[in-house]
C-alpha positions in Angstrom: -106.2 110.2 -74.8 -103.0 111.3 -74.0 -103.9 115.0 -74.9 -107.0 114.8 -72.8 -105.1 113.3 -69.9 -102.1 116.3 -69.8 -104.3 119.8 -69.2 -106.1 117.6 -66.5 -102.8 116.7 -64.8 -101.3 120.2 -65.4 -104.5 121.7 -64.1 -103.8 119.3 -61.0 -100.9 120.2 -60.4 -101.4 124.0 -60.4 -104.1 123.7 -58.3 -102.0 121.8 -55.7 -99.1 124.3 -56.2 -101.9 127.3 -55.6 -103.2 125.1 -52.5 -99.8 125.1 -51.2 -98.8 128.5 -51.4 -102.6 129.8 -49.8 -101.0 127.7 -46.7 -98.1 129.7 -46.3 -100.1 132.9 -46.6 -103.7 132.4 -45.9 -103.8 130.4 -43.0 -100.8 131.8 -41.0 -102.6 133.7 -38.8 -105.2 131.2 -37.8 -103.0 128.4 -37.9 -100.9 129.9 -34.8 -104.0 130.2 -32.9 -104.0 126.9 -31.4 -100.3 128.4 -29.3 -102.3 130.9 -26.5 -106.8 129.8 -27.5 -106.9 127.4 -24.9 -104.6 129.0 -22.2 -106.8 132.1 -22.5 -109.9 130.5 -22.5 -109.0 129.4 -18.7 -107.4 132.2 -17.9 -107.6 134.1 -15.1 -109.9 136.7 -16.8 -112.7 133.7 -17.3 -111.8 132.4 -14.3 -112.6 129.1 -15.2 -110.5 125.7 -14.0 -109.9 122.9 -16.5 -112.2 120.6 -15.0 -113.3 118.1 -17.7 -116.9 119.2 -17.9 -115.6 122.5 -18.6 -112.9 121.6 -21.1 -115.7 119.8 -23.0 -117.3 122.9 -23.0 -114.7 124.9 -24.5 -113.7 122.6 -27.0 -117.4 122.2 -28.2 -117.3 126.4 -28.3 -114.0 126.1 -30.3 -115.1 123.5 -32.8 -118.7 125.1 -33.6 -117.0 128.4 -34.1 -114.6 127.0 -36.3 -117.0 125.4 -38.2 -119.9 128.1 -38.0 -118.0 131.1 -38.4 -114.9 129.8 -40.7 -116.5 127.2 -42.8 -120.0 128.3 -43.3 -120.1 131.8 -43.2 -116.5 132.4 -44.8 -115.6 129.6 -46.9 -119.2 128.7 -48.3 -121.1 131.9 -48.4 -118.7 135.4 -48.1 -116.4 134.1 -50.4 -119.4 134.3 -53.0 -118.9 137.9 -52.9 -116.1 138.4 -55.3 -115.3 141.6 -57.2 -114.0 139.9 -60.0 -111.9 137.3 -58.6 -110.8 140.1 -55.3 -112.1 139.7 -52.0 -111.7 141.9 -49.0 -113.6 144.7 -46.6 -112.5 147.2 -49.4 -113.2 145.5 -52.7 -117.0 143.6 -51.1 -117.4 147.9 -50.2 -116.5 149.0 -53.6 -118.6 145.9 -55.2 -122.1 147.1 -52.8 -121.2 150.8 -53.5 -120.8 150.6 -57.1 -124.6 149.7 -58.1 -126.5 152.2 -60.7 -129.7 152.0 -58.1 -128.0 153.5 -54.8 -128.6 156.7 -54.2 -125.2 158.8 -52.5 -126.4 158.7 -49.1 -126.7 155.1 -48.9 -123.7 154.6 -51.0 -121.5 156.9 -48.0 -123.2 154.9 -45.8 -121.2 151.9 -47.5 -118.4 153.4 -47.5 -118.3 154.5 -44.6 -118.6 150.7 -43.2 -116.1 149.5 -45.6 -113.9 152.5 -44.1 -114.4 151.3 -40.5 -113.5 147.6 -41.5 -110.6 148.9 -43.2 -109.9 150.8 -39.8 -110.3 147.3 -37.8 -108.5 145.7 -39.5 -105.2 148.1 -39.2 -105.6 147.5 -35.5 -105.6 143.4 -36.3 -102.4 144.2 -38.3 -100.6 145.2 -35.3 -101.8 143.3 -32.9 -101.3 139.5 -35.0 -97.3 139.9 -35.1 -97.3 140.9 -31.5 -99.3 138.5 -29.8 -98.3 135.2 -32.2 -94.3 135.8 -31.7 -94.5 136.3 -28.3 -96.4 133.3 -27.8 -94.2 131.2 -29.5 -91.3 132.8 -28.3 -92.7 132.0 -24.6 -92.4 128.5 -25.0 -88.9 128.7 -23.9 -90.7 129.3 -20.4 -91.9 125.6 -20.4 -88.0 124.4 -21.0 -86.9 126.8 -18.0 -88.1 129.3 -16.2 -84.7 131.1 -16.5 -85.5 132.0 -19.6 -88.3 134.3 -19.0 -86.4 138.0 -18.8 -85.8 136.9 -22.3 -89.2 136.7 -23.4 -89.5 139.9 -24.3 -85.7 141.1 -26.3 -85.9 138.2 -28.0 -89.9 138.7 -29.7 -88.8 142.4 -29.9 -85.6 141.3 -31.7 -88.2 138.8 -34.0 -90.0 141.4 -34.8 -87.6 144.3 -35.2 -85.8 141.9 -38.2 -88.9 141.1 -39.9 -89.6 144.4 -40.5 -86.2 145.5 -41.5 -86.6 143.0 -44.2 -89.7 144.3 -45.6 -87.9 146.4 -48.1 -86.7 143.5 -50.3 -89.5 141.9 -51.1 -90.3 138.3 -49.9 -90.0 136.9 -53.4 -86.9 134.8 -52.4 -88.4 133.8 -48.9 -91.9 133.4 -50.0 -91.6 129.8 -51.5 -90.6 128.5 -48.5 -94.0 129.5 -46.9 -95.9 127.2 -47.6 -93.8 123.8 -46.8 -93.3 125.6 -43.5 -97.1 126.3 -42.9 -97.2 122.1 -44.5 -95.0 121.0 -41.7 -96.5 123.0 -39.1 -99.8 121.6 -39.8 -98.9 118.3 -40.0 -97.4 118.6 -36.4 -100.1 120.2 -35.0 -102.4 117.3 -35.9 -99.5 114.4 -34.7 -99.0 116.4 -31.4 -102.9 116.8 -30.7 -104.0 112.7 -32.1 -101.0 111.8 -29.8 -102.9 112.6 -26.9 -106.1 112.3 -28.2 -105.4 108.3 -28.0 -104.7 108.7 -24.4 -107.9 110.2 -23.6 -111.0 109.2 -26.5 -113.5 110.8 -24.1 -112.5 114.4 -25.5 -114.6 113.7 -28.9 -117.3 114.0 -26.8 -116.8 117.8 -27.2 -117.6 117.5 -30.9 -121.0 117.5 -30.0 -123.1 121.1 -30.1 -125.2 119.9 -26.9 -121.7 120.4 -24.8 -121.5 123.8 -26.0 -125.1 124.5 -24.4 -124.8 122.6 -21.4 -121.1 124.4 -21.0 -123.4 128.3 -21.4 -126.8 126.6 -19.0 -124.4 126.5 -16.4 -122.3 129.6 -16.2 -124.1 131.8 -18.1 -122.5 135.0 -17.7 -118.8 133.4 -17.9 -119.6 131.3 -20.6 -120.4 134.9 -22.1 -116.9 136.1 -21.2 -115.2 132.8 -22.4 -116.3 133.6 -25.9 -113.9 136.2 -26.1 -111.2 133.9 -25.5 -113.0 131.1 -28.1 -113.1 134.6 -30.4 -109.3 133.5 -30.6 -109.5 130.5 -32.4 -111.3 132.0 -35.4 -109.0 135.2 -36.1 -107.5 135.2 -39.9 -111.1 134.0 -41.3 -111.0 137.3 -42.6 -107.7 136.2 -44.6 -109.3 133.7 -46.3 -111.9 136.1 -48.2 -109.0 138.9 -48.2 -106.3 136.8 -50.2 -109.0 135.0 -52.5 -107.9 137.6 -55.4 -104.1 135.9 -54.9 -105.3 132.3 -55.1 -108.5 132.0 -56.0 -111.4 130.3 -53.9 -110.6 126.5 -54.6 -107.4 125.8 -53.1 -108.1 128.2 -50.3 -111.4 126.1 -50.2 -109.3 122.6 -50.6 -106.5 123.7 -48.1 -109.3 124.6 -45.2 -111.0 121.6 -45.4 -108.4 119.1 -46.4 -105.7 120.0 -44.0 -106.0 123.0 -41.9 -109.4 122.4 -39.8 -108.5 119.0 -39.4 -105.6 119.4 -37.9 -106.6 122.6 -35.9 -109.1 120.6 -34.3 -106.6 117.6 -33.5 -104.8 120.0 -31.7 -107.0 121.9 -29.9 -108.4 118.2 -28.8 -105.1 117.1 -27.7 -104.4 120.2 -25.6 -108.0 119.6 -24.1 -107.2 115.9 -23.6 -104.0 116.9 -21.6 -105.5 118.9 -19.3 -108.4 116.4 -18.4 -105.7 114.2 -17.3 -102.4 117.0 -16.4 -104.8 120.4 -15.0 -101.4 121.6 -14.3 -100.4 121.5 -18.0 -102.8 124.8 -18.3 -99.3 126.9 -17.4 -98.7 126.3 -22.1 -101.0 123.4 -22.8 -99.5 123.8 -26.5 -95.6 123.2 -25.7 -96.6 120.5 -23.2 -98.3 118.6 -25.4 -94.6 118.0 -27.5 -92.1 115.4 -25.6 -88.8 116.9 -23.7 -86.7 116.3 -27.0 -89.1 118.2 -29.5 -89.7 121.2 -27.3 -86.8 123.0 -28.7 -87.6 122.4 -32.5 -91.2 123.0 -31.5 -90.5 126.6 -30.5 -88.3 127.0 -33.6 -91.1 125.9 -35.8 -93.9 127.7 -33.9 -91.3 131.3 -34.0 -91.1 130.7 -38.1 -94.9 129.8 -38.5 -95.6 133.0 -36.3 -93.0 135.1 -38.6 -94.9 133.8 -41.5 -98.2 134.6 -40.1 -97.4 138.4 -39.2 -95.7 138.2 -42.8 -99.3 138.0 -44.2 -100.9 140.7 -41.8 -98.2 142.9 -43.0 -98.2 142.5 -46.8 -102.3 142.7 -45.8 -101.6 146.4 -44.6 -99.7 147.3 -47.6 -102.1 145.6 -50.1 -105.3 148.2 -48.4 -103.0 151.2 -48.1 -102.9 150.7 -52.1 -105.9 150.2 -52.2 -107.4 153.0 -49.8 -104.8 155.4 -51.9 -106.3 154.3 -54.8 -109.8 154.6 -54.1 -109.3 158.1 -52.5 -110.1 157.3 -48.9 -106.1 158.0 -47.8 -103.5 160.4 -49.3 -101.3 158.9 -52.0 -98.6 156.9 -50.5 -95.0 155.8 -52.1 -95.1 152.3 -53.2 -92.6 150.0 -54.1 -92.6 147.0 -56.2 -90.6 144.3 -54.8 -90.5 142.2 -57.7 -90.6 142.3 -61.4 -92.7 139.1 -62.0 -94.5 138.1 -58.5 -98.0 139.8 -58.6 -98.8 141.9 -55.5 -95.3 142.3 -54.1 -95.1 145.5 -52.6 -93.4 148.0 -50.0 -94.8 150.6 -48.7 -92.0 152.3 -46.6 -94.5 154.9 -44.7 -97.1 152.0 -43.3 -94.1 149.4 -42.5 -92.2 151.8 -40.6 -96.0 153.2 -38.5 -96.2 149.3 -37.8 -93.3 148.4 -36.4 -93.4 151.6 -34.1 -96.7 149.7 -33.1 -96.0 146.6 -32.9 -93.1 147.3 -30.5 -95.0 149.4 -28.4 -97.4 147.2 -27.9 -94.8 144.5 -27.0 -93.9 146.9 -24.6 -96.7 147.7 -22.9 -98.4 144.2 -22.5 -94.9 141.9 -22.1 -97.5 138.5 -22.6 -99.6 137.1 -24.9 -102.2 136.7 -22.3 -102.3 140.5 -21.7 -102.3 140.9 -25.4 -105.3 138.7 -25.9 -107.4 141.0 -24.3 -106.8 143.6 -26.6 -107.2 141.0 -29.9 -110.6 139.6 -29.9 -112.0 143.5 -31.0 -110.4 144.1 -34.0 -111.3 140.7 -35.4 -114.6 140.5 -34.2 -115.5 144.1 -36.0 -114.4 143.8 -39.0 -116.4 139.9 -39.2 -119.6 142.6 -38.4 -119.1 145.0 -41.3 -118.2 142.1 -43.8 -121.2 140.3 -42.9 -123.2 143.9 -42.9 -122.0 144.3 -46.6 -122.3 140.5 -47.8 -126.1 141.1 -46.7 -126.8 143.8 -48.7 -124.7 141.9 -51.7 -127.2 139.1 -51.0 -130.5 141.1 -51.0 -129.3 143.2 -54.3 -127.3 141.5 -55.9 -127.7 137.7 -55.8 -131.6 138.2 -55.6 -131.9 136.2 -52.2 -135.5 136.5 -50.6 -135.5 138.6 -47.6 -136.5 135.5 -45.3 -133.1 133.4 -47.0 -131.1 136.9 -46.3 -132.4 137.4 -42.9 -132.4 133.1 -41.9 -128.7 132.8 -43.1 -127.2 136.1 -42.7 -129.3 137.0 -40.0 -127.4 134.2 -37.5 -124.4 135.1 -38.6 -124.7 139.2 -38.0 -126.3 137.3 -34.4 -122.9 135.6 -34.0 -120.7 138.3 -35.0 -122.6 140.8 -32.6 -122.4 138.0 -29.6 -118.5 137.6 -30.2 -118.1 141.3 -30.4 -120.2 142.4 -27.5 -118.1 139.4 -25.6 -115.2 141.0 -26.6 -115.9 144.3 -25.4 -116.1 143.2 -21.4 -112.3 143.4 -22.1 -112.3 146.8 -23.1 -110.5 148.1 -19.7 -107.7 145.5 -20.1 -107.1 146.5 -23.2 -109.8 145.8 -25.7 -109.9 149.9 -26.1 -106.5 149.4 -28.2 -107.8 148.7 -31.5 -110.8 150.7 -31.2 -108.6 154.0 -30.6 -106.9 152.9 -33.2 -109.5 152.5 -35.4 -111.2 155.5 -34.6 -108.3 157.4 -35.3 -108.0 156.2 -38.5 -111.1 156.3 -39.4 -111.3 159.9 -39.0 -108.0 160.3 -41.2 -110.0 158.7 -44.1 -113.1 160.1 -43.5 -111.0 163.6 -43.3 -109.0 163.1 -46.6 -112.5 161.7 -48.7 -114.6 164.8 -47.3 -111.5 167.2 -47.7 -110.9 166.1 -51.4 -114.6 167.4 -52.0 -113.7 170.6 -50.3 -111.2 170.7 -52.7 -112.8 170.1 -55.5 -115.8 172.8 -54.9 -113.2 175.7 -54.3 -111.2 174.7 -57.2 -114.7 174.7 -59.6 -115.8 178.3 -58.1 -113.3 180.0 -60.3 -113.2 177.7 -63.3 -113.3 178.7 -66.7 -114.8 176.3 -69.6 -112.7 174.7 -71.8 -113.8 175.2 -74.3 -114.5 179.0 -73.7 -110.8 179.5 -73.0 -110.0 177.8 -76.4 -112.1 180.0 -78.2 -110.2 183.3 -76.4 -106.7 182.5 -77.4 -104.6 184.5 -79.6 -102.7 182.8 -81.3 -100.5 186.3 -82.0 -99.5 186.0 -78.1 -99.4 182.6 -77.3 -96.4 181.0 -77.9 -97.4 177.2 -79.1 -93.8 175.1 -78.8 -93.6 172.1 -80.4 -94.0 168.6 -77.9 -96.9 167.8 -76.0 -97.6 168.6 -72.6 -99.6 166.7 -70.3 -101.6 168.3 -67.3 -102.5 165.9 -64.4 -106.4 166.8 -63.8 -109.9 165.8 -62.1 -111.0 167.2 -65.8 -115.0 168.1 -65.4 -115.4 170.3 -68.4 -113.2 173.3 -67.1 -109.6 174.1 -68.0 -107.2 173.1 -64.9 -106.0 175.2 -62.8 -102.1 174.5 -63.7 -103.0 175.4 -67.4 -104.4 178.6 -66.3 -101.3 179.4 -64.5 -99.0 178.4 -67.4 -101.2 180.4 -70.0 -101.1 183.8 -67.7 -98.2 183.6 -66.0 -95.9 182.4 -69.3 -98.7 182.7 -72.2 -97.4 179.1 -73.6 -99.6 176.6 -74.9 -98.1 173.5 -76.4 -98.3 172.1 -80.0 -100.0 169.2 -78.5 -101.9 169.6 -74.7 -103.2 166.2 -73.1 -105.7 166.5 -70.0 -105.2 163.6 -68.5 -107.8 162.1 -65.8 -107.3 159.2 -63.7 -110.0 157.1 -63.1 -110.3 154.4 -60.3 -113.5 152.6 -60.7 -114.8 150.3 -58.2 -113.6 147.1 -59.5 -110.0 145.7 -58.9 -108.4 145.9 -62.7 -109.9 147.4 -65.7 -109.3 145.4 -69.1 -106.3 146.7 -70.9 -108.8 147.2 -74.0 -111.2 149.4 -71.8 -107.8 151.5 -70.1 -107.8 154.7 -72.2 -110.6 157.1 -73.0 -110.0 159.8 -75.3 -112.1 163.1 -76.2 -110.7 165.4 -79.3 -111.2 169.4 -78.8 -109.2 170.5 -81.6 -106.6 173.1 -81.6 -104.5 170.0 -80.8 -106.3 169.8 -77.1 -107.1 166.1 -76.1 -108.8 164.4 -73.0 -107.6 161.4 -71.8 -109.2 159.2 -69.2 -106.6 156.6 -67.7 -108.8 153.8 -65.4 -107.1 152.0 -63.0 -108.7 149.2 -60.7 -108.1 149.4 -57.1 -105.7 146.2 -57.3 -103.4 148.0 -59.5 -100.4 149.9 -60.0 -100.5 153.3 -62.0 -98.6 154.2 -64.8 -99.4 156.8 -66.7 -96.4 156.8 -69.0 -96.9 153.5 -70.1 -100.1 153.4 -71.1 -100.1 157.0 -72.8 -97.8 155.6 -75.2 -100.0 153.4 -77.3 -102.7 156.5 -77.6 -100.3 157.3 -80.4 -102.4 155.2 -82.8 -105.7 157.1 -81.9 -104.4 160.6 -82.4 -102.9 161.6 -79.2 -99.1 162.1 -79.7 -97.1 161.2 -76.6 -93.1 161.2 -77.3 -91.0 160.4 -74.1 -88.5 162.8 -74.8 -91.1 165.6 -76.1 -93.5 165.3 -73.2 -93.7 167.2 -70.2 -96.0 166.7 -67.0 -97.6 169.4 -65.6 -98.8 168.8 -61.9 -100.4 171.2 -59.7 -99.1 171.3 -56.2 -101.5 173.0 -54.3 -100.8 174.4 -50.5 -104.2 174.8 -48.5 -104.5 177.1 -46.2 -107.6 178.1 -43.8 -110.3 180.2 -45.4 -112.6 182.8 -43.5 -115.9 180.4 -44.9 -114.5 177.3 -44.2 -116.3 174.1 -46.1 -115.1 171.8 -43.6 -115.7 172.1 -39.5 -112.2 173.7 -38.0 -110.8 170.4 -36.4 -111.2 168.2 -39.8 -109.9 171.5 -41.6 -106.5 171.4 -39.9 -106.8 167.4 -39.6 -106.8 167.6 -43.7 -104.4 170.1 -44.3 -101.9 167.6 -42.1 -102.3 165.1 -44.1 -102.2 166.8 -47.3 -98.4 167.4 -46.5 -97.8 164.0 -45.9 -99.2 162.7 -49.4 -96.6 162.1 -51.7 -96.1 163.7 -55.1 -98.7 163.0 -58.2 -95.6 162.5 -60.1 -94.1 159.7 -57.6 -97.3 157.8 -57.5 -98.1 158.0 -61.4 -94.9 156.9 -61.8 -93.8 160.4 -64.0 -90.4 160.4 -65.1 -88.4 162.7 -62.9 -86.7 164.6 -65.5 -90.2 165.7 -67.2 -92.1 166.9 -64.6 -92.8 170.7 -63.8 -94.9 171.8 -61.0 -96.8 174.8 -60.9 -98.1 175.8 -56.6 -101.1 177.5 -56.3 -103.1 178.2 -53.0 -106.9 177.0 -52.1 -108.6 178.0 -49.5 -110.7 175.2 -47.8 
């Protein structure tokens, strides 16, 4: 008995440990929510007046969101569309696009979405860490007006050290996440049943019919409002995004156990203040605490808003790998902040863009009211294109009938599209933020994937055969020195370009010559068993095929050195890397229109090495520079 009883309580107990750790993580983003949702949702942009009938209404728009858009669509149905454990806009893209049956202009149609969620969801990156921490920083405001010029320098400070942080890792910080997120939970739901007991009426919002008599009578504004209401529901997308980190239980177990509960306790209490304090609308969150918590609140809200742009920013590094990885962005330096957590990374290039964001946007709006009007976008787009892909997952994939596909998925592409045309009345006060944004980098992807094939038809205009150039050397004048050289190349039956350049340039050809190919297959990691692929020409030419998924980290050195076993002798300290770096320059029959040409050619300077991202050892690496014209 005593054996049976131990795996259960060990599996227990890992499951509660995983549970814990998605709240410090998963849920930071819309776990803050409940600090500026219902301040905005009477704003002055709504202009609505917290008049109980329409506090009922808002609440009953909150709660059926939450529960609609959180619970059904994202916690029972997208998070059904795993790539093996990952979730995400990129992985659920790479898991439609990789099917044997779509033809290539549906799958760049696919991409192409999964490009523009990507893009979306940059934009959500920058705008979460703005708008949390100076939300929770503005609850000084409610101790004293004098404390307003300070608003600003101090979220600005917040945000500046978070950043400066970045670089080592948040391995040592990161356990602390989640007891955090525990006790910021916990107060949210004691702060909002608090005042729920002073004013029972407010349940009354739990029912649906509120929510319609709330949009019977003012119609259009009720339209506007769910912009505002779009606030309670941003970070859904963290749940499906992190699922590969914890898996979908205790995501699953932490949503319904704790987090909704208390989200809606909270967002009941603020309503129940305001039916009974309207002038409580100036931060209905920090009123609802008693003068003696207010400073520990705002200490606990700044922490659970540090911990929630935390996530949104290890988010941004975790696509850049993956966009680098899957060829939609130039490779990008990467660095592992620890040697045993999975998935801790810097990437020095996209922190660095994001604080210079992040502070300018600080800048330019000063308040998280101003900033909500540019927020609601981001989110709302990238909920489209998920549920865009998860509907064509559904229909191929899981075998759902059209009518189930249409029925289920239908309402919720209805929802997504209602909450993102709602969101776009904001566009002059700042909704058009994310979407330049997005745009912008959106082209940039688009650029680098269409440049790449430029690339690759020039380069296979001039290429010789393999196998023909085998059969044409003379041994009498090439010089074969003993080691094994390694040439980094997109190997499709022709000799690479750097090889060429070696053979007529210095007519050496090593003992041993490895083509090596990487290979990023659209599916997160590749079984260490399935890694290498190796082809034998003779004359001591091999072909290796290195697959990476899009979740890992390459490196090629590694895993070339158990190839020894299967004929492919790799030595560290008798192999060299040869890596073409090419320069690109304009050509007189351009393959690419002249804007995207120069567009590419810019951000070909800014991708790092081949060596840097393979992780090549420095002291074995030559280079050999040739010029394409695209």
């Amino acid at each position: 008995m005593a054996v049976e009883v131990l795996p259960q309580r060990a599996g227990r107990s890992r499951t509660a440990k995983l549970t814990l750790a998605a709240l410090g993580v998963v849920f930071g983003d819309i776990g803050t929510s409940p600090l500026y949702t219902v301040k905005e949702c009477f704003s002055e942009f709504t202009g609505l007046k917290p008049v109980p009938q329409d506090v009922l209404g808002i609440l009953s728009l909150i709660t059926w969101a939450l529960i609609v858009i959180v619970t059904l669509k994202y916690v029972v149905v997208v998070m059904r569309a795993d790539n093996r454990g990952e979730g995400g806009v990129l992985a659920l893209m790479a898991l439609v696009s990789r099917r044997a049956e779509i033809g290539p202009r549906r799958r760049n149609l696919y991409i192409m979405l999964g490009m523009a969620g990507a893009a979306l969801f940059y934009g959500d990156c920058l705008l979460t860490p703005a708008i949390s921490v100076l939300s929770a920083v503005e609850g000084l405001n409610v101790a004293t007006p004098a404390f307003e010029p300070l608003v600003v320098p101090i979220a600005l400070g917040v945000i500046v050290a978070l950043f400066a942080v970045q670089h080592h890792g948040t391995a040592g910080v990161g356990r602390w996440f989640g007891p955090i997120m525990l006790i910021w939970f916990l107060v949210l739901a004691v702060l909002g049943l608090m005042h729920i007991g002073q004013a029972p009426q407010i349940l009354l919002a739990l029912s649906p019919l509120e929510a319609v008599d709330f949009a019977i009578r003012h119609k259009f504004v009720a339209f506007v409002a769910l912009g505002a209401v779009t606030l309670a529901v941003t970070g859904a997308e963290a749940l499906y995004a992190d699922m590969g980190h914890f898996g979908a239980q205790p995501i699953r177990r932490a949503w319904l156990g704790l987090v909704l509960p208390s989200l809606l306790a909270n967002y009941y209490g603020q309503g129940a203040l305001l039916m009974s304090d309207p002038t409580a609308l100036e931060n209905p969150f920090f009123r609802l605490a008693p003068d003696w918590m207010l400073y520990p609140l705002v200490a606990l809200a700044t922490a659970a808003t540090v911990i929630a742009s935390q996530a949104t920013i290890s988010g941004a590094f975790s696509m850049a790998q993956q966009a680098a990885l899957l060829g939609l962005s130039p490779r990008i330096r990467i660095q592992h902040t620890s040697a045993s957590e999975f998935g801790q990374i810097y990437v020095p290039a996209v922190n660095w863009m994001q604080l210079v964001g992040v502070v300018a946007l600080v800048l330019a709006f000063r308040s998280s009211t101003n900033l909500a009007a540019a927020y609601g976008i981001a989110v709302t787009g990238t909920m489209l294109v998920t549920t865009l892909l998860v509907f064509v997952l559904a229909v191929r994939a899981w075998k759902w009938s059209w009518p189930l596909a249409i029925g289920v998925l239908g309402c919720f592409m209805a929802i997504d599209l209602i909450l993102f045309s709602a969101n776009m009345v904001k566009f002059v006060q700042g909704g058009w933020v994310p979407l330049v944004l997005a745009i912008a980098i959106f082209t940039a992807m688009w650029t680098w994937l269409k440049g790449r094939l430029a690339v690759a038809a020039r380069e296979n205009e001039g290429a010789l055969p393999l196998e023909t150039l085998l059969g044409s050397i003379n041994p009498g004048r090439v010089h074969r020195p003993q080691g094994t050289a390694v040439y980094l190349t997109a190997f499709a039956g022709n000799a690479p370009n750097c090889l060429l350049h070696n053979l007529k340039h210095n007519e050496v050809l090593h003992e041993q010559v490895v083509l090596l190919t990487v290979e990023v297959p659209d599916e997160p990691y590749v079984p260490p068993n399935d890694r290498a692929r190796i082809r034998h020409f003779g004359k001591g030419v091999h072909h290796v095929v290195l697959r990476y998924g899009f979740m890992e980290q390459p490196d090629v050195p590694r895993d070339l050195l158990p190839l020894a076993e299967r004929g492919v002798p790799v030595e560290p300290m008798r192999t060299s890397y040869f890596i073409g770096r090419n320069s690109f320059v304009a050509a007189e029959r351009p393959l690419l229109p002249r804007w995207q040409e120069k567009l590419f050619l810019v951000l070909a300077r800014l991708a790092s090495s081949a060596g840097d991202f393979f992780q090549l050892p420095h002291n074995r690496v030559v280079e050999l520079g040739s010029r394409i014209e695209i």
